[in-house]
N, C-alpha and C positions, 0 to 999 in steps of 0.2 A: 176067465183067466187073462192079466196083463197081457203075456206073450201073444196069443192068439188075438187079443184084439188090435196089436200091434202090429201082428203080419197080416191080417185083415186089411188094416189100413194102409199096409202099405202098396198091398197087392190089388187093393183096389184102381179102378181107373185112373182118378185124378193121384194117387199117390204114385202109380208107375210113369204118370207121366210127369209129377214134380223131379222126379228121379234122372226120368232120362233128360229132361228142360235144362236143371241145374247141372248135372254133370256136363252136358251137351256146351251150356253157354261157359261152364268154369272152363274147361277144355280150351277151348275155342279165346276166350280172355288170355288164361294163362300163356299161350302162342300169341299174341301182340306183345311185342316191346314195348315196356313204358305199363302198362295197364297189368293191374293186380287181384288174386282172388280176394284180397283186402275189401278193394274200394268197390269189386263188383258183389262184395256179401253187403256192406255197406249203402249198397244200393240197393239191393232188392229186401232190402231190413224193412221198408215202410213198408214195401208193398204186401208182407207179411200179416202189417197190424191190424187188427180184428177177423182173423184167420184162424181157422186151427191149430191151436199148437204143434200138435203131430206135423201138419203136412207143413206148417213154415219150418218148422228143423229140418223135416224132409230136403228141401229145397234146399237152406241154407248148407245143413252137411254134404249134400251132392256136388253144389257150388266148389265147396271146399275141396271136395276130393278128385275134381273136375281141374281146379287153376292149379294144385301142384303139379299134378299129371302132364298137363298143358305146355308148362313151362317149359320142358324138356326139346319141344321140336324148335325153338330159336335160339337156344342154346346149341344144337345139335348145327343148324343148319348156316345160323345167318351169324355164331360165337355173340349172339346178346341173349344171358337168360332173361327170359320171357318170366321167371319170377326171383327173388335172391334165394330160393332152396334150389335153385337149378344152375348155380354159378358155379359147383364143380362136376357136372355134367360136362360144359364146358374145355375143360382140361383134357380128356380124351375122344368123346361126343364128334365136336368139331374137325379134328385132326381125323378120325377115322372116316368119317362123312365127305370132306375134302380130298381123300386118299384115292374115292372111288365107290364106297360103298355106304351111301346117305342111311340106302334102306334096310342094311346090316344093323348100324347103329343105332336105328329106331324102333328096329326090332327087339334089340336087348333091351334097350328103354320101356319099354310098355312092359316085358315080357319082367323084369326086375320092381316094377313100379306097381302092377299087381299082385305080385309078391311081398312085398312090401308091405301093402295095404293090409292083405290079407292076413298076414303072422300079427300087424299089430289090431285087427282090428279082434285075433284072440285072448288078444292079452285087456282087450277092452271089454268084453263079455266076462272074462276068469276074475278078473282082477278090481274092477269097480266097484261090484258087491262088498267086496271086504273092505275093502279102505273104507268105503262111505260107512260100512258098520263101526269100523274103530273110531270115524271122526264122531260117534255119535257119544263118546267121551269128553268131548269139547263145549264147554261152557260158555259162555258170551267171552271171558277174558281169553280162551285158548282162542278161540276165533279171530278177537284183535289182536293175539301177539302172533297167530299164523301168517296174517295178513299183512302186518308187518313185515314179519320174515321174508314173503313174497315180492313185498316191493322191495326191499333189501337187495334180496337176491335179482332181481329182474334191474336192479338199477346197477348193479356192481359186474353184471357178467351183458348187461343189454347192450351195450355202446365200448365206444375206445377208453372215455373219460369216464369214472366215476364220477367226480363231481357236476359234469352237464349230464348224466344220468339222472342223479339225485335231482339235480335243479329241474328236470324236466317233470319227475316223480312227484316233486313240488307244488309245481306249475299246475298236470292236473288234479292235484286235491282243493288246490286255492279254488281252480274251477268250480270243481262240482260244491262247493261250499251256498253260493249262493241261494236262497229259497227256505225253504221252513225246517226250523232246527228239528232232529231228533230229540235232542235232548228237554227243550223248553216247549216246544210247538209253533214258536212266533218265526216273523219272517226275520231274516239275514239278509247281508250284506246285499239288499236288489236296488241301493241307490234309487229308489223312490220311483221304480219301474213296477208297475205290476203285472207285468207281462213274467216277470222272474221271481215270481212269488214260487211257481213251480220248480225252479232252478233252469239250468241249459238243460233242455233236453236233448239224450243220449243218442237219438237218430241223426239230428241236423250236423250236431258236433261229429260225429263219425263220418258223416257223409262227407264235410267241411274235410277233418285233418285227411283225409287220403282221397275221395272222389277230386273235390274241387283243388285241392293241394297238386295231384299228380294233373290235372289240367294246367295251372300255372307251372309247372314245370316243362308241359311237355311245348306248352307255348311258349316258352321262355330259349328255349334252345331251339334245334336249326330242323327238327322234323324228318332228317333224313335218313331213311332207312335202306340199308346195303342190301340189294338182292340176293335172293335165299339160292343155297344149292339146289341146283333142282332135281327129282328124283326120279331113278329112270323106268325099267318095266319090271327090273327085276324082282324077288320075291319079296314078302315085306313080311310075313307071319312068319315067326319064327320057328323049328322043327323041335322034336323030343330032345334029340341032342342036343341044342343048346342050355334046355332047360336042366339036364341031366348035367353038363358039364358044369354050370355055375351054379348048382344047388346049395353047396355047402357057402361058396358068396352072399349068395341071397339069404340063407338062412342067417348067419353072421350078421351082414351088412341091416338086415330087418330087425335082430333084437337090437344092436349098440341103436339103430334109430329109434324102436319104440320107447327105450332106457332112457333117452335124451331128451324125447318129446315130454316125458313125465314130469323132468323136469322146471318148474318154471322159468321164462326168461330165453330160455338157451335156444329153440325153435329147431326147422329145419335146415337151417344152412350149415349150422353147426354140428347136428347128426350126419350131413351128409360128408363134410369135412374129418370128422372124427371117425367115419366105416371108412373112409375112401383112404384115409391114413392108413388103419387095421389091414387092410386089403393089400396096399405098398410092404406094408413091412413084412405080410405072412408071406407073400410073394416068393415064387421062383425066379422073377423075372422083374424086380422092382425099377431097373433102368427104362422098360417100358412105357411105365407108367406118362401119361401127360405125353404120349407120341401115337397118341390113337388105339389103345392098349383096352380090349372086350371088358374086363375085369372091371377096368373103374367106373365104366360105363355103366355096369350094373349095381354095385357100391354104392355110387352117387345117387343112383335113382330106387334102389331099393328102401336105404336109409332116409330119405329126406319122405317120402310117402308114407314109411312106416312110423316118422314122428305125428301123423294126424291121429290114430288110435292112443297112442302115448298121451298125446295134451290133452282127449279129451276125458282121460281118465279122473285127473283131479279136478278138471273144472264138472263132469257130474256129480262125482263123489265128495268132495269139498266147497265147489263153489271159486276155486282156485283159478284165474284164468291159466296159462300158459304160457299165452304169445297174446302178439296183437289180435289176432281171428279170431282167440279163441273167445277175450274181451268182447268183440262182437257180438258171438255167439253167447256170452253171459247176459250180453244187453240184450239178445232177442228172448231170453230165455224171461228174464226181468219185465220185460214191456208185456209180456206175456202171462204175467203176474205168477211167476212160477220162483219159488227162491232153489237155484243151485247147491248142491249138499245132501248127508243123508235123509231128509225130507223130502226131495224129489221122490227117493224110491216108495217111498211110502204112502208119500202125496198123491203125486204123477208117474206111474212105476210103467203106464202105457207109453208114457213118454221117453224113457229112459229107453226100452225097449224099443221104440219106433226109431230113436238115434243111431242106437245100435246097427239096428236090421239095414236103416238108408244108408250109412258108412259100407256095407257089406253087398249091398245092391250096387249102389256108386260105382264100389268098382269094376263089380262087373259089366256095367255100362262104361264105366272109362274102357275096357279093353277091347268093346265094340266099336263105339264112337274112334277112339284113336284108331284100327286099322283100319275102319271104314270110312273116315276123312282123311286121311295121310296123307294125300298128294293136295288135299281141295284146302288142309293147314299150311303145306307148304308151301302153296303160293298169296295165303292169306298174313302169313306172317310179315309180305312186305307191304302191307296197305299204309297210303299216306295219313299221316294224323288228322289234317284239316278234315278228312271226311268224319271221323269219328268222333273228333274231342266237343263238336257244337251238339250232337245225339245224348251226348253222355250229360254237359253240363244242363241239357234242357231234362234229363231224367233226374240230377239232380233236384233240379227247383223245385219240379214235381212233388217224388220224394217227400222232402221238406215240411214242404207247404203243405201237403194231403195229411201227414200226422195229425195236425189240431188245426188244419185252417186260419191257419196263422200266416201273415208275414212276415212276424217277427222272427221264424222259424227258418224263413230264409235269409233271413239281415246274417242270425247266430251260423249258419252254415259257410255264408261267404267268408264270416269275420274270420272262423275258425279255419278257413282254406288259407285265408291269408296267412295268419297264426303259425298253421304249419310249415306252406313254404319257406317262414322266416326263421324259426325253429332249426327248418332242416339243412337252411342255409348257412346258421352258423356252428353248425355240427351238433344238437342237440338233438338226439334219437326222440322219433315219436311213440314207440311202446311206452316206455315208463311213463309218460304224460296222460297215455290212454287205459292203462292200466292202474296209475293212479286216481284216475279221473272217475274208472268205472268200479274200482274196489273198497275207496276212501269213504262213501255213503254206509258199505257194509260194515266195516271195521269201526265206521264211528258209532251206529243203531247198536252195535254189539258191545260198546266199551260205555254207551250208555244204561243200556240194559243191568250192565255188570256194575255200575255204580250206583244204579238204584235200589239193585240188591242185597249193596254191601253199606245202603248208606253216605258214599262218595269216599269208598276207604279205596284206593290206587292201591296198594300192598299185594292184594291176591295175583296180580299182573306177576311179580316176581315171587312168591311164595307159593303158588301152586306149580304144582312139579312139571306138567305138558306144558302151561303159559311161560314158564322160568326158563325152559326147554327153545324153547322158539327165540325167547327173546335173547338169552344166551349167545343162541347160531346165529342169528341176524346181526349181534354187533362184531361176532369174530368175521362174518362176511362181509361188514366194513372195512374191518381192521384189516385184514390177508391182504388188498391192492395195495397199502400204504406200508405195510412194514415188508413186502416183495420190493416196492421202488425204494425205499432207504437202503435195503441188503442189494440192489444192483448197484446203487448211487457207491455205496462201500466199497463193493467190488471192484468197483471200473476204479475208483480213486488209489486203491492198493494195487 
């Protein structure tokens, strides 16, 4: 049986201890400013390659559940989230930690953020199944016009600008374009390289837009990190009561995030924005709010952890990334020669299964690791950069270079670190470039497929009813930012 050999795997040695590793190191990241559970999945992606399936997911989903978690204690303590799902932690976290009571508010934090986890990691066992069985309606054209839809959607709601959205959306397809067509077989655009006969490969470039990126940044500014509150003897484990009194929060606050997570594009900063609003407005006591106020505390951190079961709904089930991580996690899935969608279950149903179980472990490993390093976090949270950023960019190169024993693998990593800083620099979000980058290879294998089928007739793209469906939605989710700013532009001028 799948399941069984699933929790087999995970329960074995080496998978209990991938569990507590990645949780342990996500954690521990996510509590650095500056440093992200992005560029530390990103990181441990090579060390993955030729590895078990099962236990590199193991790992990588622990990571994951490990640096949201994480984030929360520099938010709380030092007002910098430690990652952007923990930025409205911030707004009560801080104020109530400064007040007097660091270990109150860290309490509710973990005690929200497991809860969290939990409610959406049910909706990721109930709910996968079925969707992956409905997408098993989708033909190669529903495929490309889903995906479509997806970059659509991820570039219209990803960033401030739709248009540096889109351009970035761009950006990563012209990338990944390079190397042997789908459609013909011969080699593209590698300008007489044959090192790019393969295309960029997916580790270096990852590693490149967020490892090497957040190193030039963190070098580029002034290093200085503000001493954390520090915490004192009093209790840190939270009592029945509290769990009793913010139940129906947490409950709340857990679905609007799972609900968000599902969606693509939208991520955790924006579930925890949108519970953390819900929260304000059901409120007896909304003037509280943002003055050190339990509620939001729990809100924020409920919602933003309960979007990791959310995204990775569709990216099993579809193939769909979510966010940036989740992208990630499609390319370790990819390098692992496994295709996301309903063929995973049927394929790899051990696998699907083993994801599951290590999301569900994770966090019960986040809820020991966090109160059993609470104080040994908060004084880590103030480490000077210079110690770390030279560790990190030498586990880069590593990385890299150990995929194919290439150099050229580290030439594409820097170039792409570079890429991004300059990207991020003129306000051009890097999701949609990475999400372009890693979905545009699918969408194009699939709209080839669908042309060979039909003899090169485009037509079924809009006459089949689910492909007409997507492509439909994806151009009104153009149109909605552009015809909102002409009806404000009207407005203000009347």
């Amino acid at each position: 049986m799948p399941i069984e050999e699933a929790i087999s795997q995970l329960c074995s040695p080496m998978g209990l201890f991938l569990i507590v590793l990645g949780t342990t190191l996500g954690v521990f990241v996510g509590a650095i400013p500056g440093l992200t559970g992005t560029m530390l999945i990103a990181l441990a992606l090579p060390l993955t390659y030729g590895q078990d399936t099962g236990y590199a997911m193991t790992l990588l989903i622990s990571i994951y559940v490990g640096a949201i978690s994480g984030g929360m204690i520099t938010s709380t303590l030092l007002r910098m989230p430690g990652t952007p799902a923990s930025i409205v932690t911030t707004l009560d976290g801080y104020p109530l930690a400064k007040s007097g009571k660091p270990e109150r508010a860290l309490s509710l934090g973990v005690m929200a953020s497991f809860m969290g986890g939990m409610i959406s990691w049910g909706f990721l066992v109930l709910l996968s199944k079925p969707v992956a069985q409905l997408s098993t309606k989708f033909g190669p054209f529903e495929y490309f016009s889903l995906v479509m839809m997806a970059l659509v959607l991820i570039a219209s709601i990803g960033g401030k600008s739709l248009s540096r959205s889109l351009l970035a959306g761009v950006l990563g397809i012209l990338f990944s374009m390079p190397g042997i067509s789908p459609a013909t077989g011969q080699p593209r655009l590698t300008l007489g390289f044959t090192a790019l006969n393969d295309g960029f490969e997916l580790v270096p470039v990852l590693v490149g837009m967020f490892a090497v990126n957040q190193i030039l940044k963190e070098t580029m500014s002034d290093g200085v990190v503000p001493k954390a509150i520090e915490l004192g003897k009093k209790r840190i484990l939270p009592r029945w009561k509290d769990f009793t009194s913010h139940l129906i929060n947490m409950i709340r606050s857990s679905v609007i995030g799972t609900w968000i997570g599902i969606l693509p594009g939208i991520g955790a900063n924006i579930g925890s924005v949108t519970a953390y609003a819900v929260a304000r407005s059901t409120s007896k006591e909304p003037e509280k709010f943002g003055t050190g106020h339990e509620p939001g505390i729990v809100a924020a951190e409920a919602s933003n952890n309960a979007t990791i079961g959310g995204a990775l709904i569709p990216l099993i089930a579809m193939g769909i990334p979510g966010s940036v991580v989740e992208a990630v996690l499609l390319g370790a899935l990819v390098l692992h020669g496994l295709q996301p969608g309903p063929r995973l279950f049927t394929d790899s149903p051990v696998v699907v299964y083993t994801i599951m179980g290590a999301m569900f472990l994770a966090n019960v490993v986040m809820v020991i690791v966090m109160f059993g390093s609470m104080r040994f976090l908060a004084r880590m949270a103030s480490i000077p950069r210079a110690y770390l950023l030279p560790v990190i960019l030498l586990f880069c190169v590593i990385g890299s270079f150990a995929l194919s024993n290439r150099l050229f693998d580290v030439w594409v990593m820097l170039g792409f670190g570079v890429l991004g800083f300059l990207l991020e620099k003129v306000k051009i979000p890097l999701a949609p470039f990475v999400i372009g980058f890693v979905l545009w290879p699918i969408a194009e294998t699939k709209l080839s497929a669908g042309l060979m089928s039909t003899n090169g007739d485009w037509l079924p793209i809009l006459t089949r009813p689910i492909s007409a469906t997507f492509i439909v939605m994806a151009v009104v989710m153009l149109l909605i930012p552009t015809l909102r700013s002409r009806f404000q532009r009207k407005g203000a001028e009347s």
